[in-house]
C-alpha positions as CSV (number, residue, x, y, z in Angstrom):
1,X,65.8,147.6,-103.3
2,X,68.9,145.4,-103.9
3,X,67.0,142.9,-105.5
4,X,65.5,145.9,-107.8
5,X,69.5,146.9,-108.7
6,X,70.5,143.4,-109.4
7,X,67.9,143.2,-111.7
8,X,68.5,146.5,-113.4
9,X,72.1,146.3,-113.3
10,X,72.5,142.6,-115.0
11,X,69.1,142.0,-117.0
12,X,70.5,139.0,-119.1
13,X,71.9,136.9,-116.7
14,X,68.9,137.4,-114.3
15,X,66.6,137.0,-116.6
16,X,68.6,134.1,-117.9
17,X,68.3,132.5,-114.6
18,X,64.7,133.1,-113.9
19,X,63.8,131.5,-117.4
20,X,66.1,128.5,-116.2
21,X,64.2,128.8,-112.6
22,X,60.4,128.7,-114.3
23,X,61.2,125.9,-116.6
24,X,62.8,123.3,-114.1
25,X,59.8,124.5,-111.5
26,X,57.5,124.0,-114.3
27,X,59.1,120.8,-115.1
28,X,58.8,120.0,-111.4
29,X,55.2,120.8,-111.1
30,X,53.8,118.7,-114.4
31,X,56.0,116.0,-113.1
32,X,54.3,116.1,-109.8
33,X,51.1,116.6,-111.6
34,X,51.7,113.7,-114.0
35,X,52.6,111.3,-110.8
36,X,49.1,112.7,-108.8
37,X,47.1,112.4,-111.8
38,X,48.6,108.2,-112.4
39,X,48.0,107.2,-108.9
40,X,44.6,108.9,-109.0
41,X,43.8,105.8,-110.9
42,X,44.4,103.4,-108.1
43,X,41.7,101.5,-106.6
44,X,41.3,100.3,-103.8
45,X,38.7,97.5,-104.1
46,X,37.0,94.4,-101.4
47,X,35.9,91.1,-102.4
48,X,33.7,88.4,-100.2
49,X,36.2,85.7,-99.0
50,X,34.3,82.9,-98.6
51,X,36.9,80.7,-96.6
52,X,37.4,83.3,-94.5
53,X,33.9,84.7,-94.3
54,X,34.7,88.5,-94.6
55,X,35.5,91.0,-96.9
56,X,38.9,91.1,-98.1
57,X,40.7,94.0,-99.4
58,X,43.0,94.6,-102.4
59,X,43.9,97.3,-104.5
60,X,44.2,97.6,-108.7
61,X,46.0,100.0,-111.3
62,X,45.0,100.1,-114.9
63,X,46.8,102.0,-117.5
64,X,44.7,104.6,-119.3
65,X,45.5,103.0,-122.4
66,X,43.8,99.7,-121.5
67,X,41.7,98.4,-124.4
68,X,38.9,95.3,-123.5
69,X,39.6,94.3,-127.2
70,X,43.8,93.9,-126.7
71,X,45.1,91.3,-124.5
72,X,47.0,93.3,-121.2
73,X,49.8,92.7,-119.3
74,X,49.5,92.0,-115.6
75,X,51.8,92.0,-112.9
76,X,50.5,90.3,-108.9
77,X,52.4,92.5,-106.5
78,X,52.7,91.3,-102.9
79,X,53.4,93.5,-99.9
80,X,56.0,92.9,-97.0
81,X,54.9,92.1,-93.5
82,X,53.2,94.5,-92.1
83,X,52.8,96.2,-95.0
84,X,49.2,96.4,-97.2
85,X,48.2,96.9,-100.7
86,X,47.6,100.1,-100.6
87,X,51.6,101.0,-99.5
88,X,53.1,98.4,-101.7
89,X,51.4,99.6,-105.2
90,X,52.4,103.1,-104.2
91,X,56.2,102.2,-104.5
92,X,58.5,104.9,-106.4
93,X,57.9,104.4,-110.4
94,X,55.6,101.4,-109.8
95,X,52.4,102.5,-111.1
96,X,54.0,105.0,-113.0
97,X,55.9,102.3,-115.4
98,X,52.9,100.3,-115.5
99,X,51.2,103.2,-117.3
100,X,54.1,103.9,-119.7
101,X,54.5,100.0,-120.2
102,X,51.2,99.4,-120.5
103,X,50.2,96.8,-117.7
104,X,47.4,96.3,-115.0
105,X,48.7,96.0,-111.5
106,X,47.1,94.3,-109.0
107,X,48.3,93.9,-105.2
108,X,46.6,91.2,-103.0
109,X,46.4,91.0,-99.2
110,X,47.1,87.7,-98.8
111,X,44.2,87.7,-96.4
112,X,46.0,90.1,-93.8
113,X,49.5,92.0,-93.3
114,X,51.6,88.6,-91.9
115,X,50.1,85.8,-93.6
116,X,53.4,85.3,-95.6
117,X,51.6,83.5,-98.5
118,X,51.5,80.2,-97.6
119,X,55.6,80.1,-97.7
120,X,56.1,79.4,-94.2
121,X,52.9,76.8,-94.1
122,X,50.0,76.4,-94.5
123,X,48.9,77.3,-90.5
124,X,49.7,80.0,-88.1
125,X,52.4,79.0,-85.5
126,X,54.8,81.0,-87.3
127,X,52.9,84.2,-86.2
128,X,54.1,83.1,-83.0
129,X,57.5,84.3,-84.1
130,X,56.5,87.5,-85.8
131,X,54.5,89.5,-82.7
132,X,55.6,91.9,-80.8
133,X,53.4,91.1,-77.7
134,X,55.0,87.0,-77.3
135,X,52.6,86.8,-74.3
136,X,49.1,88.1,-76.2
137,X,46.3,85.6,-77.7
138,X,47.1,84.6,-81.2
139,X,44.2,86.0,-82.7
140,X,45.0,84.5,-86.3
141,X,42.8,81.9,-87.7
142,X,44.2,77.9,-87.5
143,X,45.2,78.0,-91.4
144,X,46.4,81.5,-91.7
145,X,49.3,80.7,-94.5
146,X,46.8,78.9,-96.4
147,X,44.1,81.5,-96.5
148,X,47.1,83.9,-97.2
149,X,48.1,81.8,-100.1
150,X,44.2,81.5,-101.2
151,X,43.6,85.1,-101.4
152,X,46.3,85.7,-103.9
153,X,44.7,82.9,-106.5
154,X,41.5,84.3,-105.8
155,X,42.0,87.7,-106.8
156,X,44.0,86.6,-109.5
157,X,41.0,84.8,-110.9
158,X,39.3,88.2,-110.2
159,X,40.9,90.0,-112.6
160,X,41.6,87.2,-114.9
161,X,37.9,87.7,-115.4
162,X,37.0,91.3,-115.8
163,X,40.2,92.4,-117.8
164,X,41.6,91.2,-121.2
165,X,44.7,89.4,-119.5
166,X,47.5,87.8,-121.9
167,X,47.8,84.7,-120.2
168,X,51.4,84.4,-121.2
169,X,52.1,87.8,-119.6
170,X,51.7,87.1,-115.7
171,X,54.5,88.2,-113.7
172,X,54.7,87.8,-109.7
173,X,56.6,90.8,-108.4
174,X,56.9,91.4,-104.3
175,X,59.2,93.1,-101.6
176,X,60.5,91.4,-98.4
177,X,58.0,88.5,-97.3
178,X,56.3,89.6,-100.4
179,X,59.2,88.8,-102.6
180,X,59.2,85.2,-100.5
181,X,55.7,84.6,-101.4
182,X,56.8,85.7,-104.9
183,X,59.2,82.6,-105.1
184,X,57.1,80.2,-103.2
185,X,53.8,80.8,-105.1
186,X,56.0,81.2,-108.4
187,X,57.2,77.8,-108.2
188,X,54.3,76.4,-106.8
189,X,52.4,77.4,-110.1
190,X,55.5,77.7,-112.3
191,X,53.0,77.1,-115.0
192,X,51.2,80.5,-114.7
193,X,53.8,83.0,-114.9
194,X,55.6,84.4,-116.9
195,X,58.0,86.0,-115.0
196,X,59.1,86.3,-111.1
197,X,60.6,89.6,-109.2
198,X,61.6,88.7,-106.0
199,X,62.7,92.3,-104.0
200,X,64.7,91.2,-101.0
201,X,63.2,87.8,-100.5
202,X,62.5,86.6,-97.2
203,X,62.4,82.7,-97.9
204,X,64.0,80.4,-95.8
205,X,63.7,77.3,-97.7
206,X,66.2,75.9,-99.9
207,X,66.8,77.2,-103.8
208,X,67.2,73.4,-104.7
209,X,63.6,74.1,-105.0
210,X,64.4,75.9,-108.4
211,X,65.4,72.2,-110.3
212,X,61.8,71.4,-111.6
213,X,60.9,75.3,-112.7
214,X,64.3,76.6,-114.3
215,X,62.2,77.7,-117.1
216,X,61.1,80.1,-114.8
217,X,63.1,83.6,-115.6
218,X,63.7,85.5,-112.5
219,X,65.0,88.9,-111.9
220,X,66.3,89.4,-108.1
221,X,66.9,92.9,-106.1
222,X,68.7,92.8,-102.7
223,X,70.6,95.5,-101.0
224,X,74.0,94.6,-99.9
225,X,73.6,96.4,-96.6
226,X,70.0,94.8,-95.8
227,X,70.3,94.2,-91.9
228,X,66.8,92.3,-92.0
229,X,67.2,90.0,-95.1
230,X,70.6,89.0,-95.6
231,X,72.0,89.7,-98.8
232,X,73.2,86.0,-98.5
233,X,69.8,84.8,-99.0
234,X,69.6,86.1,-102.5
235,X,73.3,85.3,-103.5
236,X,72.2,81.6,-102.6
237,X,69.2,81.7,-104.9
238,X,71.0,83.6,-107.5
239,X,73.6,81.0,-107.6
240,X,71.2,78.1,-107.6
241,X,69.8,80.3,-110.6
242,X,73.1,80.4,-112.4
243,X,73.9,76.6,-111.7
244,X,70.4,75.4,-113.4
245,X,71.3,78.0,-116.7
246,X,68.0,79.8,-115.9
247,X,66.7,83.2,-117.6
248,X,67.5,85.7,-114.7
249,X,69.0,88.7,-113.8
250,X,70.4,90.2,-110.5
251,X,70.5,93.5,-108.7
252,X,72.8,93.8,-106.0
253,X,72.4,97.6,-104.6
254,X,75.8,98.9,-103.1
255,X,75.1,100.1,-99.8
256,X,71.2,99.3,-100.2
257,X,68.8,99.2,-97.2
258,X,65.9,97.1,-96.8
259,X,63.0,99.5,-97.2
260,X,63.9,102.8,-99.2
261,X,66.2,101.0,-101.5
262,X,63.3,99.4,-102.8
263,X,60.4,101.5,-102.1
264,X,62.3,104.8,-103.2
265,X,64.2,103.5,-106.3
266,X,62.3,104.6,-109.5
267,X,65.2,103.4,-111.9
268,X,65.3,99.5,-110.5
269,X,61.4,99.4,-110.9
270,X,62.4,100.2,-114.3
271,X,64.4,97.6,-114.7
272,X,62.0,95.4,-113.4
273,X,59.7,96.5,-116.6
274,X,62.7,95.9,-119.0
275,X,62.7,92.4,-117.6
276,X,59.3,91.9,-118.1
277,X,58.9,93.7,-121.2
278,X,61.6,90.5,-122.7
279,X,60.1,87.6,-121.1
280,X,57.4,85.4,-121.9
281,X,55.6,82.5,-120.3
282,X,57.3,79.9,-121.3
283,X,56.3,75.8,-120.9
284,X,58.1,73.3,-118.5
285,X,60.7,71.3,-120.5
286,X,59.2,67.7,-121.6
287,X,61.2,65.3,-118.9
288,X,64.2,63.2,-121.1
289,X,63.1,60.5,-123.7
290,X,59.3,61.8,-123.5
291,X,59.9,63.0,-127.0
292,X,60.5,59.9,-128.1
293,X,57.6,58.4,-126.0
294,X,59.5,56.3,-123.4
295,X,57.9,55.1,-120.7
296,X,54.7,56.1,-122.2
């Protein structure tokens, strides 16, 4: 009954506020809607690995707007240890800018969840560091970092063949030991991409690496408060980045974690796209005087 006299006694406002009440719900439900209906079109998809002789998994995003006839954008996302492909292409606004922007996403294994890509080398002892169980059997294959690092080319070269790819739109995008397998593989073929996103980057080599790929543009994310990658880490690689003059951009979340600042963070995605959107594959510099043909 009191809920009948408020009505009756002040129709406007109530009536003001239930209009406000069934627009944001209805707002709130075609968002939802929207979101369900984008990540209804992510695959999840298996391949035969020859090297490793099994079946290895990976999953895919196209936009709905993909035409065969108009090269597309394609960004290689790589997952964090213990992490899969099915979590990482599930991140906050991922898929979602990829359909707005217009790009095919496609996230690798990297032959299982702690093969770190190839960036720690190329075979397995530094599982050793990474179980839980010290005393258990490594049950990891002898060159575990290079079928990691395999895995990504060859689904690369997957997709490369099915879909219209613009060849001078390749971006390498990845969170954690994903976003140090970003920067490893990235300057290992500097000559594919057209952009790197590192997200938290667990690499422990040294960013003097950068000197023979600063044509490479780089955009960096790291929380300031990450207790399992040091912001430090990225500050050094983002310095190296700003010594060399290189195309790059940094994110430095105040108070940022090392799992939902990333996963759960819509609006740096976003930025991520912006990045992308503005950069370009672009060729190595020619090395001094071989304009001119010295040497040659």
């Amino acid at each position: 009954m009191t809920n009948i006299v408020t009505w009756t006694k002040k129709p406007a406002l109530t009536l003001a506020a239930a209009s406000i009440a069934w627009f944001c719900l209805s707002t709130a439900l075609y968002a939802q809607s929207e979101t369900a209906s984008v990540h209804d079109r992510i695959q999840t998809r298996t391949y035969d690995f020859k090297d490793a002789e099994k079946e290895v998994e990976y999953t895919l995003f196209v936009p709905s707007g993909y035409d065969a006839a108009k090269p597309t954008p394609l960004i290689v996302l790589l997952h964090g240890l213990g992490s899969n492909p099915r979590q990482v292409i599930r991140y906050q606004g991922l898929v979602e800018g990829a359909e707005e922007n217009g790009y095919i996403v496609v996230a690798p294994y990297g032959y299982n969840e702690r093969g770190w890509y190839g960036s720690l080398g190329q075979d397995n002892e530094f599982a050793r560091r990474f179980r839980r169980d010290q005393n258990a059997p490594l049950n990891e294959p002898e060159n575990l970092g290079e079928l990691s690092e395999k895995d990504v080319f060859n689904v690369l070269a997957l997709i490369r063949e099915e879909f219209t790819i613009d060849e001078d739109r390749i971006y390498l995008m990845g969170h954690s030991m994903g976003g140090g397998g970003t920067l490893y593989l990235g300057m290992k073929r500097a000559d594919l991409w057209a952009g790197l996103a590192p997200m938290a980057p667990a690499i422990y080599s040294s960013p003097d690496q950068l000197e023979p790929v600063q044509h490479l543009s780089v955009i960096v994310v790291q929380g300031d408060s990450d207790r399992l990658v040091s912001v430090e880490i990225a500050r050094r690689w983002v310095a190296k980045m700003e010594e060399l003059e290189m195309s790059h951009e940094y994110i430095e979340i105040e108070d940022g974690n090392h799992v939902s600042s990333i996963t759960r963070n819509p609006e740096m995605i976003g930025k991520i796209f912006a990045f992308f959107n503005a950069h370009k594959r672009r060729d190595a510099p020619e090395p001094a005087g071989a304009a001119a043909g010295e040497g040659l």
